[in-house]
N, C-alpha and C positions, 0 to 999 in steps of 0.2 A: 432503404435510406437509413443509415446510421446516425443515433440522436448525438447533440451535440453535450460531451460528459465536461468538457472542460466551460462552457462558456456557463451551464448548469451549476459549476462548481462555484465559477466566478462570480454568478449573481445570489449565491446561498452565503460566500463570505462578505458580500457587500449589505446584505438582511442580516446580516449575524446569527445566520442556520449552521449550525454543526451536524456533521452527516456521521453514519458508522456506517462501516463497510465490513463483512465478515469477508477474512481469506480463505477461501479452499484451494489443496495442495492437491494435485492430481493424481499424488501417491498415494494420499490419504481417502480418497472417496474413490467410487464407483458409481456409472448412472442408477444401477437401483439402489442405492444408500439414499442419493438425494431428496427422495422424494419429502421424508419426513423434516431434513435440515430446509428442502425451500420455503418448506407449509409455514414451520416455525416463523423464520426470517420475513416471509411478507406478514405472515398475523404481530410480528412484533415491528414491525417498521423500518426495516433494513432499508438501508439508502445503496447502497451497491456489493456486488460480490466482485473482488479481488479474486483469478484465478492463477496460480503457478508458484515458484519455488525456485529454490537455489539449485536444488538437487532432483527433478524431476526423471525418474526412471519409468513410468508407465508410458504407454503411448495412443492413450485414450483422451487426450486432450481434449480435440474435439470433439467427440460421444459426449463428456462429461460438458461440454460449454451447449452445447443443442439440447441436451437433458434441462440444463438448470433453464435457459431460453423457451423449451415449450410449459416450461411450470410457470412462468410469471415474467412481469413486465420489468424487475428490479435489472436496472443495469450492470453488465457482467463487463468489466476491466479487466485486462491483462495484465500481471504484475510478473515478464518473463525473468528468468534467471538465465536465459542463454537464447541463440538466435532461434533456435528450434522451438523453443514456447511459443509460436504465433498460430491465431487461428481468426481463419474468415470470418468465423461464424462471432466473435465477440463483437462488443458496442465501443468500445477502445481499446487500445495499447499504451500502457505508461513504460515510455520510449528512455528508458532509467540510464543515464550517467553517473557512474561513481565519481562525483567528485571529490567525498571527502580521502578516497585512493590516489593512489599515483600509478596504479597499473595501466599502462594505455589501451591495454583490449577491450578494458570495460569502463575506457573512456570515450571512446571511441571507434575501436578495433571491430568488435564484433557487430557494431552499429553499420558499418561499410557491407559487411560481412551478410547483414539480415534486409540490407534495406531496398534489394529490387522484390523480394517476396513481400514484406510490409507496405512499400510502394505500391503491389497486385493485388494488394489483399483486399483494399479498400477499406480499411482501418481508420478512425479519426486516433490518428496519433498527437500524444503528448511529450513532449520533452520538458524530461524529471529529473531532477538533482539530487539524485541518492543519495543521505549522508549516515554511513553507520556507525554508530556509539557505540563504545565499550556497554555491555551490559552485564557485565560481570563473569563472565565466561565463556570457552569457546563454541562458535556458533557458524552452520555447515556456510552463511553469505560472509564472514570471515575467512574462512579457510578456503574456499573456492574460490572467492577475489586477490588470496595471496597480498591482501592489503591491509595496515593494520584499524582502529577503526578509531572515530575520534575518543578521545578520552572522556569519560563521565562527568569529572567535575572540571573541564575545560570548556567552559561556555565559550569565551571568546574565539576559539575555534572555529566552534559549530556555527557561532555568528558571522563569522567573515566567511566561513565557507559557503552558508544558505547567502549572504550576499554575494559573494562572487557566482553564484551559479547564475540567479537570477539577472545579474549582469549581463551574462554570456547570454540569456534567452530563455533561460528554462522557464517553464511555466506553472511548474508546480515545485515543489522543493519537499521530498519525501526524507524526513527524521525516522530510522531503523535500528532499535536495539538488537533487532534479531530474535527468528524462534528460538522459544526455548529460553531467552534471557533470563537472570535471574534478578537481575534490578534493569528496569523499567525506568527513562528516560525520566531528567528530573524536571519538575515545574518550571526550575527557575533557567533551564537552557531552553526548555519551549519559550520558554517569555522572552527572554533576550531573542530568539531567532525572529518570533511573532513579531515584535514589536518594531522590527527594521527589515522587515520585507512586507510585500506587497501582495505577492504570491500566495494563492491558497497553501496551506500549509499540511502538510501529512505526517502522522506518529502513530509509530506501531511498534510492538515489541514487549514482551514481558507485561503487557497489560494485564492482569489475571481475576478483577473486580470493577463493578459498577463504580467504586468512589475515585478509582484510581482516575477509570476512563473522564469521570466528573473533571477531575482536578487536570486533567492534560486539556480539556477543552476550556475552562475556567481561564488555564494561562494562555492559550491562542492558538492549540489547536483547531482546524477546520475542518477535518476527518481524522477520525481513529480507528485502526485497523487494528482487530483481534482474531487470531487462527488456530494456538494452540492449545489458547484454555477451551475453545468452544469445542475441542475435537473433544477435548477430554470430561465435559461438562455444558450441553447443546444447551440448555437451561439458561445460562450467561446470555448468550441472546438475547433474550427480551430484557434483562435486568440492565446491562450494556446500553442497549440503545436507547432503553425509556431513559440513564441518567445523559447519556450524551442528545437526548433532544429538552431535556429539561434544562437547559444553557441556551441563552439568549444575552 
């Protein structure tokens, strides 16, 4: 029986609990690397592991999703970049629409495409409102969406987009500077998005410090997702999550 990740999340924004989710890239690990990243993440309080990528070439998906699942009880999310990231073995799929794009395959196109296997999978699927931000450089879910991304200091974008998705049904509404960013999504477009939607809210991108994570959840973050700095610096971890649980 697969737990339920959204209705979890739903009742942690409604207690004003803020969660971290570390991302791992299936390019970047292997099952025997895990062993030392999962120990870390439960002794420091990781709320979920985010697995997948824009650009996935390995094809160890699932070894690496059954790996992290017999080390610990921390729930393991899909975060696919194409119909081929799905695997049985996770506790959900965040069922990602670009809507701040106009490309239709990853508005829908490749959703058609993936959804009698996602249907078989038995996956608690989420439908997510992907919106990516300029973060200052180019970044590989920029260049493979072929779409450009909202602009940095266009709050009012970002805001009518996270409300049009949520319109449409999405249930989560995911804010993405992209790995690798060089600037990291600012407070005052998390606030304006926070502040007119409903929706748990998700940012990730260019996080690369505990104060930063503080202040994205301070403005209305409900989860913040960090992948790049942690690959480069597993340490972040614990510092990461103690500041994003010290926000209430």
């Amino acid at each position: 029986m697969k737990m339920n990740i959204y209705s979890g999340l739903v009742e942690k924004k409604l207690n004003a609990q803020k969660s971290f989710a570390v991302l791992l890239d299936p390019d970047s690990v292997n099952p025997s690397s895990l062993n030392g990243l999962v120990d870390l993440s439960e002794a420091s309080g990781v709320d979920y592991f985010f697995v997948g990528g824009s650009l996935v070439l390995s094809t160890h998906l699932d070894e690496v999703i059954r790996k992290i699942k017999s080390l610990t009880q921390i729930p393991v999310v899909l975060f696919p970049g194409s119909p081929s990231q799905v695997s049985k073995f996770a506790d959900a799929l965040l069922y990602l629409s670009l809507i701040s794009g106009r490309n239709p395959e990853l508005l829908i196109g490749q959703h058609v495409v993936s959804a009698p296997f996602v249907k078989k999978s038995g996956l608690e699927v989420i439908p997510t409102g992907y919106i990516v931000v300029d973060g200052g450089a180019p970044t590989t879910v920029s260049y493979i969406s072929n779409a450009a991304p909202v602009p940095a200091d266009k709050n009012d974008i970002a805001l009518c987009t996270a409300m049009a998705g949520e319109m449409l049904g999405m249930k989560l509404i995911y804010m993405d500077a992209g790995s690798g960013a060089k600037n990291p999504i600012t407070e005052s477009m998390i606030r304006s998005v926070a502040e007119n939607i409903e929706a748990p809210l998700i940012v990730g991108g260019g996080i690369t410090d505990p104060e930063k994570a503080l202040l994205n959840c301070e403005a209305g973050a409900d989860v913040i997702v960090v992948g790049n700095a942690i690959e480069k610096a597993p340490a972040l971890i614990k510092e990461i999550s103690d500041a994003v649980h010290s926000v209430s």
